[in-house]
Residue, then its C-alpha position, 0 to 999 in steps of 0.5 A: x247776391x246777383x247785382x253789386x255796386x260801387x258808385x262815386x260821384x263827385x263836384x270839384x273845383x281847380x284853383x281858377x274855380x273851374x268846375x268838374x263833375x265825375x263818376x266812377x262806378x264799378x259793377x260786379x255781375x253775377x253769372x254763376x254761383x259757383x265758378x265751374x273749375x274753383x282751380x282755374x282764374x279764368x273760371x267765370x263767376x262774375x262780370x265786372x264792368x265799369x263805367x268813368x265819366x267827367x264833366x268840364x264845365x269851363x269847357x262845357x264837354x262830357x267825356x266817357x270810358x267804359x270796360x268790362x272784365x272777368x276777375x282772371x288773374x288780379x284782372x278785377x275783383x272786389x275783397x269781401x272785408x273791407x273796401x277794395x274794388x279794382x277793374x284793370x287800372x281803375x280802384x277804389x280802396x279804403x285805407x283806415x278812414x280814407x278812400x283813395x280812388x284811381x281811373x285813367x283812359x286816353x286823355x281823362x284821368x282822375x286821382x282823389x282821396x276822399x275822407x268822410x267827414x260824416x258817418x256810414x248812413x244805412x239807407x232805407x230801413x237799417x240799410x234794406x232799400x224797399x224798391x217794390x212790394x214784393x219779397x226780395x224786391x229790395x238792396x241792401x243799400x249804404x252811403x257816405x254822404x259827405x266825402x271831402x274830396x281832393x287831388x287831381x283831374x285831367x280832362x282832354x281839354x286840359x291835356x295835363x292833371x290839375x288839382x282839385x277839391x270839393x265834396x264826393x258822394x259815395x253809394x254802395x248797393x247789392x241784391x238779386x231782384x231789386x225791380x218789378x216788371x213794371x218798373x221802366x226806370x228811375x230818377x235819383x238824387x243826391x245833393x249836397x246842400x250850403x247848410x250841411x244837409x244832405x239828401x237821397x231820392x229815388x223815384x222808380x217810374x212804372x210803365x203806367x206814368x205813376x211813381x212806385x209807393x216804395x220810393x224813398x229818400x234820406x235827409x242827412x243833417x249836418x251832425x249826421x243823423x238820418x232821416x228816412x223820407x217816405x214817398x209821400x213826404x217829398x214832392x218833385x216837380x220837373x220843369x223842363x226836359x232834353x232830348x238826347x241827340x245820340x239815342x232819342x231819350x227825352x230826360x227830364x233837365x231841371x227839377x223842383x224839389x220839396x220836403x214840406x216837413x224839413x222846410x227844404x225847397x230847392x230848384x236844380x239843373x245840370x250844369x251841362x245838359x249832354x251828360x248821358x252814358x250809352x254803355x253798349x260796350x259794357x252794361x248795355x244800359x244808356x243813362x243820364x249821370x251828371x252833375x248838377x246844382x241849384x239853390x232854394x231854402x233849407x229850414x226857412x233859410x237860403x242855401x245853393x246846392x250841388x250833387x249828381x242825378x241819375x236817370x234810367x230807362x228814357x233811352x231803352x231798357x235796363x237789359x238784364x243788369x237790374 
């Protein structure tokens, strides 16, 4: 497959109930099939780029670091049979039924150790996520919903790691052809609710305003067992927007979702609005990934909410990455 990812993210707290949000996404990129001289590490196949961010709420600051490498010698790379991604000093690594995570740039750094306290979801239909009509218009797409997360971070306001805890949210997606021309972008979803629910939404944006019928989503009961959400099941309202001083991208900043069936009404917003990437070293792609929380009701009752949104395509293109 031409495209593979690897997405952390993630809301914690210090002992003071300061709050952070993070992600850490690695990225593998296909150039060739095959490398040109097997014998050579230096012979390229794949890119690896890789995108760290931290939200410090207390603070109210955004702090970004990107890198992109070839595989070379233990440079980068991703094993096949289990769950081990490296980018130069940044890792994800899964070790029995834990997952340890590492990053450190500059003045930011992160340390967690996750542990699902919820089985793999398979997204989509079996773990094939539809993004078009189309043949091959789809990924491959699994999740845990449900990482108990704890350890440390180090923020450039902070100056020294503080511990941590709280819930992470871990996604894994490959394909080769995933959108269609006429799709400009999407909006996702991923949200943590008081009442041991989970839930994903995407909505892909076509260049004529309306959503792709193939969006979706999955509502994770507090058992784990999932539940795929058609597009027509769900109803999303936005309720405000935030134009980016950096790119001129207009995102939309709070949010009204609806799942009639599963009783789920909640209103969102970020707890920082300026929580966007421009990835020009790196990707090329500029987005909005942030953390962001809310409150509503859950089966007729009152629950809070927290989680992370993400938004392509209000800022320029995807390039050739998706």
């Amino acid at each position: 497959f031409r495209t593979e990812w690897w997405y952390f993210t993630g809301n914690l707290r210090d002992e003071a109930g300061n709050r952070y949000g993070y992600q850490l996404t690695f990225f593998r990129q296909g150039v060739r099939i095959k490398p040109s001289n097997p014998g050579n590490p230096w012979s390229l196949r794949d890119l690896y780029p890789a995108h760290f961010a931290v939200t410090d709420v207390r603070n109210g600051t955004f702090h970004v670091a990107e890198q992109i490498t070839r595989p070379g010698p233990g440079l980068s790379g991703a094993a096949t049979d289990a769950m081990n991604v490296w980018n130069l000093g940044w890792s994800a690594k899964m070790r029995g039924d834990r997952i340890s995570i590492r990053a450190h740039h500059g003045e930011m750094e992160l340390a967690l150790e996750l542990d699902p306290r919820k089985p793999l979801i398979l997204q989509g239909e079996r773990g094939l996520s539809r993004k078009g009509p189309g043949k091959g218009q789809a990924s491959y797409y699994y999740s845990f919903t449900d990482l108990a997360s704890s350890g440390t971070i180090r923020t450039p306001a902070r100056g020294y790691p503080v511990e941590v805890q709280g819930i992470s949210w871990f996604d894994q997606e490959f394909s080769s052809n995933a959108l269609t021309k006429d799709q400009v972008g999407w909006d996702w979803f991923s949200i943590h609710l008081s009442d041991g629910r989970d839930l994903m939404l995407y909505f892909l944006r076509k260049n004529d305003g309306t959503v792709e019928t193939e969006s979706s989503g999955t509502l994770v009961e507090p058992d784990g067992r999932a539940r795929h959400l058609k597009l027509g099941e769900v109803r999303m309202e936005v309720l405000g927007t935030w134009k980016s001083p950096r790119s001129g991208g207009a995102y939309p900043n709070r949010w009204r979702i609806r799942i009639p069936a599963a009783g789920v009404d909640l209103q969102l917003a970020p707890l920082l609005a300026a929580q966007e990437l421009i990835t020009a070293g790196s990707t090329g792609v500029t987005y909005w990934e942030g953390a962001v929380e809310g409150s509503g009701s859950s089966s007729g009752k009152p629950v809070v909410c927290e989680g992370y949104v993400e938004m392509t395509g209000y800022a320029g293109s995807l390039g050739g990455l998706f």
